[in-house]
N, C-alpha and C positions, 0 to 999 in steps of 0.2 A: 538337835532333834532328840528331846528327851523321849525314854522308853522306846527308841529304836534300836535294835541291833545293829552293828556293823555292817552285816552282807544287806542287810537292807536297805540301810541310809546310801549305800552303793549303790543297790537299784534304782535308786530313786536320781543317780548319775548319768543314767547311761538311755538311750533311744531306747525303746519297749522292742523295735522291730531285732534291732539285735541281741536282747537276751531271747529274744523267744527262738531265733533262728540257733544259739549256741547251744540253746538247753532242750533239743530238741535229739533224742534216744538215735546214738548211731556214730557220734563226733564230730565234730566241725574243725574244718581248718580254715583259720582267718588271717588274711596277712594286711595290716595296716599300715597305709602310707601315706608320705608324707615329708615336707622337707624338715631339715634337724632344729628342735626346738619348738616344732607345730601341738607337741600335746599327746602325740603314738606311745610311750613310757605311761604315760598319766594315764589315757586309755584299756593300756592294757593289765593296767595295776588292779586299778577298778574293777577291771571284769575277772579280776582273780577273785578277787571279795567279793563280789555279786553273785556269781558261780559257789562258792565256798567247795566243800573237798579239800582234797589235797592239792594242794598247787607249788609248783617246781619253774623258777626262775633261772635264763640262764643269760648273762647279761655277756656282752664283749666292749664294753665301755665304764660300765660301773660294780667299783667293787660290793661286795654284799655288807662291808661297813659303813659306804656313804649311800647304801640304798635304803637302810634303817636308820640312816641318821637325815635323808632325806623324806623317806615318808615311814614313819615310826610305827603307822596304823597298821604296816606290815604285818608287825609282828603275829598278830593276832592270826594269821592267815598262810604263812609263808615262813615253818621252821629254819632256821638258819643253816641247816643241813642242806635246804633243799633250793641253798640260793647258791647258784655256780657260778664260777668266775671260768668263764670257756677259754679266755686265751692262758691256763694254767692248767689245759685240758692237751687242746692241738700241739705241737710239736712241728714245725713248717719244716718240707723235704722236698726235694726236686723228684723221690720216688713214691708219691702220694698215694696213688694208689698200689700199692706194696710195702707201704709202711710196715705194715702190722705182720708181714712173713717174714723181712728181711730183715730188722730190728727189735719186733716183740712191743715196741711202741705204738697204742690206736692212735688213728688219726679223729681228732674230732668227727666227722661223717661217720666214721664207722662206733664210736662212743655210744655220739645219738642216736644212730638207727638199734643198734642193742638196747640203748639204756628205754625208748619207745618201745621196745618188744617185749622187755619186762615188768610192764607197770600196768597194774588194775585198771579194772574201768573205772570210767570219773575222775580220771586225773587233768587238770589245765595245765598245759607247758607255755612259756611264753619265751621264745627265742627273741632277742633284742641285743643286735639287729640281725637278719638274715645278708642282707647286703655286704656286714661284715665276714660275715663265715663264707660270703662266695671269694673273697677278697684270696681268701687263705685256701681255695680250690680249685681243680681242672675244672672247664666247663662241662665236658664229659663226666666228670664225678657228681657233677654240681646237681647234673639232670637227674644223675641215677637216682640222688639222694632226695629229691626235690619229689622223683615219681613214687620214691620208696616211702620215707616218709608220710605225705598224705594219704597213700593205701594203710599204712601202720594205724595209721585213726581212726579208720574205719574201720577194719580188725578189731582196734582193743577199746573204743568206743570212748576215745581220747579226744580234749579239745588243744588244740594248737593254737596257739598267737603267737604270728613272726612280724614282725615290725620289717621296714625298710625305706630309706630314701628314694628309692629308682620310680620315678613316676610314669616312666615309659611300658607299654605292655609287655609282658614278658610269659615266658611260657605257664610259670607261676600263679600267673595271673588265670590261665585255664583249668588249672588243677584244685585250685584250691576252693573251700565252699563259697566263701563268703570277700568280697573286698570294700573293707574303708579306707575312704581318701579325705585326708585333711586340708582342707583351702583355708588361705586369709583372706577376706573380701574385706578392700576399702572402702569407708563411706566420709565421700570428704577429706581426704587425706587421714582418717582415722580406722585404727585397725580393729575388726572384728573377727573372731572365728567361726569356722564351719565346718563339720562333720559331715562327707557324705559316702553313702551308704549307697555302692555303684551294683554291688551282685549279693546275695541272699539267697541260697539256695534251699529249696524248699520254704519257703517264705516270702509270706506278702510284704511289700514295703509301702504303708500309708504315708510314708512322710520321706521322702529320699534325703532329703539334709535338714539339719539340726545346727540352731547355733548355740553354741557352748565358751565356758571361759576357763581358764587356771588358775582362779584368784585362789589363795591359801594352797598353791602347790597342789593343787585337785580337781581333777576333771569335774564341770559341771557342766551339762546338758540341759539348755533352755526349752520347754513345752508353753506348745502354742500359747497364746494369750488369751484369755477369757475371765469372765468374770466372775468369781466362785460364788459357790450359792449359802446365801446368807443363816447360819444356824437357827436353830427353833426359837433360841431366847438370847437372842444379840444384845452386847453389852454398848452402854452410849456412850463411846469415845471419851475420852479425857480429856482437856485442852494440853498441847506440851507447854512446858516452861519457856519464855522467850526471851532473850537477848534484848537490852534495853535497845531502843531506836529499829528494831525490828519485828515484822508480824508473822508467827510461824509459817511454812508450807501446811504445816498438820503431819510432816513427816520426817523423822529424825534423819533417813537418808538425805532428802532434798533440804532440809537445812542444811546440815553439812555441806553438801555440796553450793548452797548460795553462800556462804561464809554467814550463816545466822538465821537465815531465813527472809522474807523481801525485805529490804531497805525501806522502812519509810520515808512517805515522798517521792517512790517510783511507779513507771509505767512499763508495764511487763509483758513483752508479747511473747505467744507460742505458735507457732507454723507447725500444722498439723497436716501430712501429707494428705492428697485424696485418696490413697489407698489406708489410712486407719480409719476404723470407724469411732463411731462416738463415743463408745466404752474406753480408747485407749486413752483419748484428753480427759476424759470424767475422771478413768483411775486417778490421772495427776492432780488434779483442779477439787475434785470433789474432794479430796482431804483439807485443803485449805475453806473451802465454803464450811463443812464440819467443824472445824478447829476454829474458824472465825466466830461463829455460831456460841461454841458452846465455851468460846473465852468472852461471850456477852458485846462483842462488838458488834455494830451496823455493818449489816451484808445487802448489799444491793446488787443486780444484776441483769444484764439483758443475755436472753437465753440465745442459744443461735436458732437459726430456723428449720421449725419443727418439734420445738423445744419450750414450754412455758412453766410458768410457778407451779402448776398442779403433779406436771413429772417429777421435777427438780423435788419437791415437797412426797413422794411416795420414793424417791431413791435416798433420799437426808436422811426420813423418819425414823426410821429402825434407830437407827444412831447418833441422833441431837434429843435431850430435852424438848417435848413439847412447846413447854411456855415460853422457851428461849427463842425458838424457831418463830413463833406467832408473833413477839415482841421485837426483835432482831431485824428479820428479813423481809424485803421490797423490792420485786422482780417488774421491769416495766415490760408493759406487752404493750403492742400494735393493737388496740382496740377498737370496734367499731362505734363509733357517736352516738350517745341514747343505753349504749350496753350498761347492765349492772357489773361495776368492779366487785373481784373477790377479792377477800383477805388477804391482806400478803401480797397482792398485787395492786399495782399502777399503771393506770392506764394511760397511752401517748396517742397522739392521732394518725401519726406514720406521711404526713402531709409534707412536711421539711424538717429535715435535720438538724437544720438549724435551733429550729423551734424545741422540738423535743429533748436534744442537747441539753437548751437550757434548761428547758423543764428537770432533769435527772440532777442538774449541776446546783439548782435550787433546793434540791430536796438532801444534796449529800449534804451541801452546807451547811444547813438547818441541823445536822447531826454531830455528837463529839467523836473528834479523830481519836486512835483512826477508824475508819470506814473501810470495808474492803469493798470493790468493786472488780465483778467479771462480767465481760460481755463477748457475745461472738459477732465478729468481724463481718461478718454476712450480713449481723444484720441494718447493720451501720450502712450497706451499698443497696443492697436488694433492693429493699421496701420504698428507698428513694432516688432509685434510678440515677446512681453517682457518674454511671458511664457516659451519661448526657454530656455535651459541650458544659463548661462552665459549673457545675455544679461539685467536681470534687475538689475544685480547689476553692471554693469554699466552706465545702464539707472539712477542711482539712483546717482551716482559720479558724472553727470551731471547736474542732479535738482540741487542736493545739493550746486554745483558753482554759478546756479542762483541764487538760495535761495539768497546765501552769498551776491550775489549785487543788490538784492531787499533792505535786511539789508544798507548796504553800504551806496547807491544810495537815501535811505528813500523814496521808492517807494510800492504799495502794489498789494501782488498778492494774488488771491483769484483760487483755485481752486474747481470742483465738486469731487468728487468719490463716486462708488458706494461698497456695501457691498462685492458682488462676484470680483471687479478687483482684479487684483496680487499686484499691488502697491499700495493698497490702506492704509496699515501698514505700509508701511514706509514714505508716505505721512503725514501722521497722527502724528506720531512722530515725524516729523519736524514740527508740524504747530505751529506758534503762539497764535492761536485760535481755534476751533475745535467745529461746532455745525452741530446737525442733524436735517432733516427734513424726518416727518412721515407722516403715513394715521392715521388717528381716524376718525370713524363712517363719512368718506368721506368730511372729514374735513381735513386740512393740520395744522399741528402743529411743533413748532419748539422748541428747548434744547441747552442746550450748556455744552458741555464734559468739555471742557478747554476755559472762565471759566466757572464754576459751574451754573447752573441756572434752575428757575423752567419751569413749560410748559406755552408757548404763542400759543392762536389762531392765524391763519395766514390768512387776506384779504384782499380783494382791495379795494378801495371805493375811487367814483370821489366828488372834492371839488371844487366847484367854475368849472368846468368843467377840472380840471387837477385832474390824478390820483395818490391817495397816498394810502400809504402799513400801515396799521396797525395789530399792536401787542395788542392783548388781554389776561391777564396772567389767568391762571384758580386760582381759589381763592373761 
């Protein structure tokens, strides 16, 4: 993130609901939880840097030389001074609470309740873990310090971050301002994360959970999905480099991840849940119609429904060559008999599928591979009533021909379907490839059945004023 600051590139980390609730004149105490390894360290690292000030770390598991050798970007944020190793702090005694008259020795509790009494305002403490420090006290001390403590916040106008495993409520849980709780949610047998954001006090919460990942050792917070709005004077995409016997996605993540980008001479389907809307399959799909476009190959395709050449042709524009687009592309549409065809489009009758198949199958041929072909699955059943006795399995004898001279031809067709179509099983098991795209916490994520792969966040983001598709893996 060039020409960002550090505490910023951090904000841009972390939910919006919880900096406003921390940086809000008065102190907050936050205690994050979560079982070990869920991402509460990476959390609260973050909101040291985000916060900026002074900030005072006090760890009971990691020394302060594998916490800069763990995350380096510390340093900028978190003097070495002010990084504590707490079990070189306590002193464990069977007379805990008399430590300090009968030996001259603090006990930890009493350290931090002083060492909180002397510190300016604007300071962040991040205790990691608290669960440990109750390990090493009476539960009667534990309380005192628990009620002592959060009143000290509020006093000297101090933010507190205590980390802990204990996912059960606890008294802690009443006192303190604020609580995150970290879930795994599986999809599929596939792990993702989630941040939620149970109490905020004094603060609205538009979003209760947030999913996030640890790729690069650092908390990342995913925001909703949407489609960003396109600069005054958008640049017209590049075509990428491609990998012989392969035809780009249009997206260096999604290459990578297909080992090259499609295989020539496959049939590509995507399962689009009913809860995404159309914007999340386009983010995918429209890089590859872009990229096909403007490396001068034949782009043909059947829009899904509700969908025609004239859309498709005002979301491409900004970002393909005119004359490539005019010269290039041929969208069939269900057309009424007698109608004038426009540009760029071709007209089908919508009567049998059989029929209009071949009409599409005649026209790629007539073309040099490869040809890219995208069509939605809807509209393959819809228009010709597949759910009738008899008709989809010959609707299906038909695919199955193209298929055969996609194969052939080394040309690539990429289809949508959705979960409830009739044809969506037998699509599927013709495909050479096979991934789904989801909802999470308003987020679009993507998988791949065939082949195997783990979860990607799914977003846009313009570079240089052209827009590219990136894959973020949760990790």
């Amino acid at each position: 993130m060039v020409g960002i600051s550090g505490s910023e590139e951090s904000r841009m980390r972390i939910p919006p609901e919880l900096l406003r609730a921390i940086e809000k004149p008065g102190g907050f105490s936050l205690l994050v939880k979560g079982k070990p390894g869920t991402g509460k360290t990476s959390l609260s690292l973050e909101l040291l840097r985000a916060i900026g000030g002074e900030g005072i770390y006090l760890s009971t598991r990691v020394s302060p030389k594998a916490l800069y050798t763990h995350f380096p970007w510390l340093e900028e944020c978190i003097e070495p001074i002010n990084v504590i190793d707490t079990s070189k702090i306590y002193i464990p005694s069977d007379y805990t609470a008399y430590t300090s008259a009968m030996t001259g020795t603090m006990t930890f509790p009493e350290v931090l309740a002083r060492r909180i009494g002397e510190m300016g305002e604007g300071v962040t403490v991040v205790i990691d873990s608290w669960d440990a420090i109750k390990l090493q006290c009476e539960p009667v001390e534990m309380a005192r310090l628990e009620a002592l403590v959060t009143e000290l916040v509020r006093e000297r106008n101090i933010n507190l971050i205590l980390t802990g495993e204990t996912l059960d409520l606890t008294t802690l849980d009443y006192l303190v301002d604020g609580i995150v709780i970290f879930n795994d949610i599986m999809i599929e047998y596939r792990r993702a994360r989630e941040v939620e954001m149970s109490k905020l006090r004094r603060t609205r919460i538009d979003q209760p959970k947030y999913p996030f990942t640890l790729i690069d050792g650092r908390f990342q917070v995913f925001m909703p999905f949407g489609i960003k709005p396109v600069p005054g004077n958008p640049e017209k995409i590049k075509p990428l480099p491609e990998k012989k016997g392969f035809v780009s996605s249009g997206s260096a993540d999604f290459d990578e991840l297909l080992g090259g980008g499609f295989r020539r001479g496959t049939f590509n389907v995507f399962e689009v849940g009913d809860d995404i809307s159309g914007w999340g399959y386009q983010a995918m799909l429209g890089f590859t119609m872009i990229n096909s476009i403007q490396q001068g190959y034949t782009f043909v395709g059947l829009p899904c429904c509700g969908r025609n050449e004239q859309r498709w042709h005002s979301i491409l524009a900004p970002f393909v060559d005119e004359d490539k687009y005019r010269e290039n592309v041929t969208v069939f549409e269900i057309h009424p008999e007698g109608a004038e065809p426009r540009q760029n489009m071709m007209p089908l009758k919508g009567e049998s599928i059989e029929e209009d198949l071949r009409v599409m199958k005649e026209y790629v041929v007539s073309k040099p591979a490869p040809v890219v072909n995208i069509m939605g699955a809807d509209m393959l059943e819809l228009p010709y009533r597949l759910k009738e006795a008899g008709k989809l399995s010959d609707a299906i004898k038909e695919i199955a021909v193209n298929i055969a001279t996609t194969k052939q031809m080394g040309n690539v067709d990429i289809v949508r379907v959705t979960p409830n179509l009739e044809i969506r099983d037998e699509l599927v098991d013709m495909a050479s490839t096979y991934f789904r795209l989801a909802s999470f916490d308003r987020t679009v994520v993507l998988y791949g059945i065939k082949p195997e792969t783990w979860i990607y966040n799914v977003d846009t983001e313009f570079v240089d004023g052209a827009p590219r598709l990136k894959l973020t893996p949760y990790v």
